[in-house]
Phi, psi and omega in degrees: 000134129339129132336321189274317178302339180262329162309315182303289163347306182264009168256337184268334143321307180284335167359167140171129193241156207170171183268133181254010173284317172304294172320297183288359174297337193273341192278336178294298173299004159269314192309317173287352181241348168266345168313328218251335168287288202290010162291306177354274177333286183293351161284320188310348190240018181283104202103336165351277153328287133347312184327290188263040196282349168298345197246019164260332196297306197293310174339290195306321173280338180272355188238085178280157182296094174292079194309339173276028134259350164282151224104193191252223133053170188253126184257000000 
């Protein structure tokens, strides 16, 4: 066999007529529903903070802040 004989071959075997709008549609709409989960996600976690702000006041108050050591480098 030929290069050309294989070629032929494997283009007349993938051939196939059909709606490609219809085919690809299904991809779009997985695309949309996991999109439409991590929107999920990221509302679910919205407020949080707040959720819990008594418990950053007590930290905060039991851990007070050394301002020469915040920050980036080594003193």
């Amino acid at each position: 066999m030929t290069l050309a004989t294989i070629a032929a071959l494997a283009a007349e075997t993938t051939e196939h007529h059909g709606n490609v709008q219809a085919e690809t549609f299904v991809y779009g709409a997985i695309a949309f529903v996991v999109f439409m989960a991590l929107l999920l996600v990221t509302v679910s976690f919205r407020n949080v903070a707040n959720r819990h702000s008594h418990k950053a006041e007590a930290y905060a108050k039991a851990h007070p802040v050394d301002h020469a050591q915040v920050g980036h480098g080594h003193h």
